[in-house]
C-alpha positions in Angstrom: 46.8 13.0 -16.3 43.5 11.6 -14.7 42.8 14.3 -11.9 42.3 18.0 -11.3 45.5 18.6 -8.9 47.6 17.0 -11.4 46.6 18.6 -14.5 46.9 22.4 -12.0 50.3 21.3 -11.5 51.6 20.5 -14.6 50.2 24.2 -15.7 52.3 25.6 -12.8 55.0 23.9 -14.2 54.3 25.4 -17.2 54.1 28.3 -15.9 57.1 28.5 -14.1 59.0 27.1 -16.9 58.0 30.1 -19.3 59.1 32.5 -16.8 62.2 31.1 -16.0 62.9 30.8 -20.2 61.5 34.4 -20.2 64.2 35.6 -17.2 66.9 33.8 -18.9 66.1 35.2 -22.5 65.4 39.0 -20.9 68.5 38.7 -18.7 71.3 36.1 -19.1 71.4 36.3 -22.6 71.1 40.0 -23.0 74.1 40.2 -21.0 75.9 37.3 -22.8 75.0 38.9 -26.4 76.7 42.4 -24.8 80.3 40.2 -24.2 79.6 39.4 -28.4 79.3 42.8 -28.7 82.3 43.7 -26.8 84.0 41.2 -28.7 83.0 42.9 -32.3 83.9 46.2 -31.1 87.6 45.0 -30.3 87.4 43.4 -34.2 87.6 39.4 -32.7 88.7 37.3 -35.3 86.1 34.5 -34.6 83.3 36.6 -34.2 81.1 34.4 -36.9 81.2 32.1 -34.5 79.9 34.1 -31.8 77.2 35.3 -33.4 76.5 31.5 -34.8 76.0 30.4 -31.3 74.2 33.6 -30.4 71.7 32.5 -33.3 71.6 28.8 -32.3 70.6 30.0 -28.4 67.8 32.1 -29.9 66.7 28.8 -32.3 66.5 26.9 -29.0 64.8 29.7 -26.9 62.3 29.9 -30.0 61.7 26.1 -29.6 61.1 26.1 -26.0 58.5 29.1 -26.0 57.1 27.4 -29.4 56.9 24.0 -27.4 55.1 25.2 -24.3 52.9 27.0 -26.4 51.8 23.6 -27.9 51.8 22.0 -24.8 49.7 24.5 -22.7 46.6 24.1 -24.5 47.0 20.4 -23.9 47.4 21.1 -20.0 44.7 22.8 -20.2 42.4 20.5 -21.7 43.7 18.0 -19.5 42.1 20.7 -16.5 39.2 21.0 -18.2 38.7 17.3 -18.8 39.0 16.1 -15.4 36.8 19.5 -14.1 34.4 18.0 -16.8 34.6 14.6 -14.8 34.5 15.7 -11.1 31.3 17.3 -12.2 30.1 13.9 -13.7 31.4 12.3 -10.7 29.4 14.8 -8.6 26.0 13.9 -10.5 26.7 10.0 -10.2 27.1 10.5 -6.5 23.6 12.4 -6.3 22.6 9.5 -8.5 23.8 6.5 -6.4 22.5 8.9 -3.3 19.1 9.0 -4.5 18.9 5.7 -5.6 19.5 4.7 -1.7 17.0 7.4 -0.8 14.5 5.4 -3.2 15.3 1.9 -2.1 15.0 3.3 1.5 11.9 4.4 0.8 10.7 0.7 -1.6 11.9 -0.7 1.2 9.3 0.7 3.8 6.7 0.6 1.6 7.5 -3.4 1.0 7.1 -4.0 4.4 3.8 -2.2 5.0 2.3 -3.6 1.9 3.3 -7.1 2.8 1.4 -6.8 6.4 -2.0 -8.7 6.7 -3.8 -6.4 9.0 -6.3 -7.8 11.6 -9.6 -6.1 10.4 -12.5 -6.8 12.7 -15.3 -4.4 11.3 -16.1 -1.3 9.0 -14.6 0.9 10.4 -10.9 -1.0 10.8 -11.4 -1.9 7.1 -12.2 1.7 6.2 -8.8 2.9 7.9 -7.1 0.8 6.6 -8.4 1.5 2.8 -7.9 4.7 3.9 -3.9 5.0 4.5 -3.3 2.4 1.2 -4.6 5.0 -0.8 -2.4 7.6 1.0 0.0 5.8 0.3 -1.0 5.3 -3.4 -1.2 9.4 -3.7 2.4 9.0 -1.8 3.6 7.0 -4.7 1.9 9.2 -7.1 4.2 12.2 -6.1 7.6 10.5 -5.4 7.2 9.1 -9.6 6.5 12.5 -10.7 9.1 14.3 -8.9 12.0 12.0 -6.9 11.7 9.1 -9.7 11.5 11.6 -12.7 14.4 13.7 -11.5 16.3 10.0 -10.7 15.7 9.3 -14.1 16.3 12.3 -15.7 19.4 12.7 -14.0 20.7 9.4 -15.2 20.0 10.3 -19.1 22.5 13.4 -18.5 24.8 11.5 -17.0 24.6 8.7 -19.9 24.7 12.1 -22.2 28.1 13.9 -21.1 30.7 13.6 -23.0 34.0 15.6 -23.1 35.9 15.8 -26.4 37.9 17.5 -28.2 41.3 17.7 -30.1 43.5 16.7 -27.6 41.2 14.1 -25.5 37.6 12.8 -25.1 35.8 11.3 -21.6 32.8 9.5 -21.1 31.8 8.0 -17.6 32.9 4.8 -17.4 30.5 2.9 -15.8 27.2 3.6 -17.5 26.1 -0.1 -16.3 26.0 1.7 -12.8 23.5 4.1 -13.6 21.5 1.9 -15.7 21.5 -1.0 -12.9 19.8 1.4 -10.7 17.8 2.8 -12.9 17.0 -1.1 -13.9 16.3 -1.9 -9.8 14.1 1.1 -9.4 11.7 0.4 -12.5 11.6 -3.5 -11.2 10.5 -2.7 -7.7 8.3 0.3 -8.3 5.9 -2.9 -10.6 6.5 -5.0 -8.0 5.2 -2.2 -5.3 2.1 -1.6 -8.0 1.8 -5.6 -7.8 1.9 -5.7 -4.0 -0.7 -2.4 -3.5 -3.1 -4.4 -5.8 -3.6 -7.4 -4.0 -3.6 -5.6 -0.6 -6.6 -3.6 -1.8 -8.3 -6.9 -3.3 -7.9 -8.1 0.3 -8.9 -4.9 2.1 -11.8 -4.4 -0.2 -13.0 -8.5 0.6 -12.1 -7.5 4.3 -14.9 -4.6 3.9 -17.3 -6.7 1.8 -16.8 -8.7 4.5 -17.4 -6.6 7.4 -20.4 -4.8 5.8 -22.0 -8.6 5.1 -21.4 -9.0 8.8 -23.3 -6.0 10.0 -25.8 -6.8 7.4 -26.1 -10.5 8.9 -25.8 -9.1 12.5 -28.7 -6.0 11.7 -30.9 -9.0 9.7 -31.1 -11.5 12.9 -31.5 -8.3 15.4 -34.2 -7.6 13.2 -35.5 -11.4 12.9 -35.4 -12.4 16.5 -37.3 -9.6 17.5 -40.1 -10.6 14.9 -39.6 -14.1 16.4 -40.3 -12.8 20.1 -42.8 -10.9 18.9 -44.7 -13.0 17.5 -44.7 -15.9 20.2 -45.6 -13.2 22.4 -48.5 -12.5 20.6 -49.4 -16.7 20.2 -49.1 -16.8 23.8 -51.7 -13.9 24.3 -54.0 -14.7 21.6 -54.9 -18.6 23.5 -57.8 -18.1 24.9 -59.3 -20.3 28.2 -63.1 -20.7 27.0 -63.7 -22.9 24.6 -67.3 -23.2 23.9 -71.1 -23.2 27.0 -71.7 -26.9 25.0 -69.8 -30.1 24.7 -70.6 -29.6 21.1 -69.0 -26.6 21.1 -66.3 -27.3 23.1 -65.9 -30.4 20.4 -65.6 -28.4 17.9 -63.1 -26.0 19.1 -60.7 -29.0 18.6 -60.5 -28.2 15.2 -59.8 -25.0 15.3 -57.0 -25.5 18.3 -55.6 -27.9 16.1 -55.4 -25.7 13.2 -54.1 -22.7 15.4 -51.7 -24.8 16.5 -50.6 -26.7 13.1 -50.2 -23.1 12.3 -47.8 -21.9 14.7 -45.7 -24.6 14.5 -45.1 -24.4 10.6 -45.1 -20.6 10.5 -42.5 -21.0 13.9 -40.4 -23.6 11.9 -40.5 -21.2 8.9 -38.7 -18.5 11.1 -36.4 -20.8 12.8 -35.3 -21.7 9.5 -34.7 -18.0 8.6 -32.9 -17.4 11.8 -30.5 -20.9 11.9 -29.7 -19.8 8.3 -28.7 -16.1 9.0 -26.6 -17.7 12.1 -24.9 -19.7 10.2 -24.2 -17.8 7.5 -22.4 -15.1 10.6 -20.9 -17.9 12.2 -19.2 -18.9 8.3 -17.6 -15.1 8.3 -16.8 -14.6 11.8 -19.6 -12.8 13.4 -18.7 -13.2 17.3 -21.0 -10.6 18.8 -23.9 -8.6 18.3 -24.9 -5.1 19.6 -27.9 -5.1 18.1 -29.4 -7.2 19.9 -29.8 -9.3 23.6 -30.5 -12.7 21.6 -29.0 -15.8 20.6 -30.0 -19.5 19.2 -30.2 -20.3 23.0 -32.6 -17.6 24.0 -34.2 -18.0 20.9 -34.9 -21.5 21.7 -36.0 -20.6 25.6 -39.0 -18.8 23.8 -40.0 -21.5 21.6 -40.3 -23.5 24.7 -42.2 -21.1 26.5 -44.4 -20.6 23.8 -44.7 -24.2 23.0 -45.5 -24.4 27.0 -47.9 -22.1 26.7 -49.6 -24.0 24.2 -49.6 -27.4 25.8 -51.0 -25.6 28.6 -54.1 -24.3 26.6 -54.2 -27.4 25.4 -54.7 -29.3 28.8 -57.0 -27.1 29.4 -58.9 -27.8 26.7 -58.6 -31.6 27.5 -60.0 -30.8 31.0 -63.3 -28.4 29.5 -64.1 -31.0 27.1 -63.6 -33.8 29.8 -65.9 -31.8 32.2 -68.8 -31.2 29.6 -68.6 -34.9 28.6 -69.1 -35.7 31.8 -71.7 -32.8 32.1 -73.6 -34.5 29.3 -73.2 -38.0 30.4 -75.2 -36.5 33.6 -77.9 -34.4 32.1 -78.4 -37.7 29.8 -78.8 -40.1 33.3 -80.8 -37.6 34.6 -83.0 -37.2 31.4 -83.2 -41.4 31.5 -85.1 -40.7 34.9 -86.9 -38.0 34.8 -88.6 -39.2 30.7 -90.7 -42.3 32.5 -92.4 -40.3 34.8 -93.5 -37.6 32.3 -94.4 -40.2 30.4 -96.5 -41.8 32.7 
């Protein structure tokens, strides 16, 4: 017997056997024992044998009742066996149910762990940090409550066991159970894998980002200085250089030391700047709210700076030119006005 309906039949067999042996020990043999008594009363000569195969049909009456009563506590074991096992059955089906529910769910979570997303600042970075560790709280919950209840309702399963006297179950397919169990466990590491090396990359995406802004605030910051302070170069040159051609000559020096100046201490910042751009260029910086200015315009102002300058400087040129030539006449005149003091 290896199901419920048969083992419910075999009892109602059973059941209807006994009562039939009951109806024919209550009514056909009562009446048949009355025709042996009928036959005693009129003094029958082979009555022993009457009353012989009266004795041998209650013998065989007595083996059939003491037969079924042997062979109903086996039927119903049998019952309660394969109950025992459609109730197993009914776990392993929850079992194999959640296990889809779980693969489902490995499944979805494979796929958004395996996505490189296209982070482009902060803030994308921060989402994106963001929803990993929601899902790392997700995963948090579904092992304390969906996996441990998966689990734990494997271990009963692998625990029932029917037996008794008459027969003994256990499922048989525990490799079933334990193959899921097996393909969970295997993919919930590999998820814990995955969700590591996304956040590596998330967290270098933010590092990222935030060197970005850092490079993108830093050359806001340096080009202004830059503009700044050519502004100021161009505003400081001045357009009188000295009343004398000897102190218009000596201005030289310092114009030359204002302008060795600049250029080092403008070289100094250029460096500073090239470096910063291309330390944004290296990452990725493409824009820059923080400020109007690029290499280009950044070069524009050198130029008129360095304009500026050479225009200061020509000027300079033409003052000391004019009191040269200034001198050179106050000395021709002096050449012809001394011999006629002198004389």
């Amino acid at each position: 017997i290896d199901s419920v309906s048969e083992a419910t039949l075999h009892i109602k067999l059973l059941d209807n056997f006994d009562k039939e042996r009951d109806a024919v020990a209550s009514n056909t043999v009562v009446h048949w024992k009355k025709t042996g008594d009928e036959l005693e009363s009129e003094k029958y000569e082979n009555l022993e044998r009457v009353r012989n195969r009266e004795s041998e049909v209650d013998a065989n009456l007595d083996t059939l009742a003491a037969l079924s009563a042997k062979k109903r506590p086996v039927l119903l074991d049998d019952l309660a066996r394969e109950e025992f096992r459609v109730q197993v059955g009914l776990k392993v089906e929850e079992h194999t149910a959640k296990y889809k529910e779980l693969m489902s769910w490995i499944a979805e979570k494979e796929a958004y762990l395996n996505v490189k997303e296209e982070i482009n600042n902060i803030s994308d970075a921060q989402v994106q940090i963001t929803l990993l560790e929601a899902y790392e709280a997700e995963k948090v919950r579904l092992t304390d409550t969906g996996v441990a209840y998966f689990k734990d309702l494997g271990a009963h399963i692998l625990a029932q066991k029917y037996e008794t006297e008459y027969s003994s179950w256990v499922w048989e397919q525990p490799e079933l159970i334990t193959g899921h169990e097996s393909d969970v466990a295997n993919k919930w590491a590999e998820l814990a894998e995955l969700s590591g090396e996304k956040r590596r990359v998330l967290d270098g995406d933010l590092e990222r980002e935030e060197e970005k802004e850092r490079l993108r605030i830093e050359f806001a910051q340096l080009a202004a200085d830059y503009v700044r302070w050519s502004s100021d170069n161009e505003n400081n040159l001045v357009s009188h250089f000295g009343f004398t051609l000897a102190e218009v000559e000596a201005y030289a020096h310092t114009l030359e030391a204002q302008s060795k100046a600049v250029d080092e201490e403008g070289a100094q910042r250029m460096s500073e700047i090239n470096a910063n751009w291309e330390a944004g260029q290296a990452i990725g910086v493409t824009e820059n709210k923080y400020t109007e200015h690029n290499l280009d315009t950044l070069a524009a102002q050198r130029e008129k700076m360095e304009g500026a300058i050479a225009a200061c400087k020509e000027a300079y040129e033409k003052e000391l030119e004019r009191q040269r030539r200034n001198d050179a006449l106050c000395r021709e005149y002096a050449g012809l006005v001394d011999p006629f003091l002198e004389w």
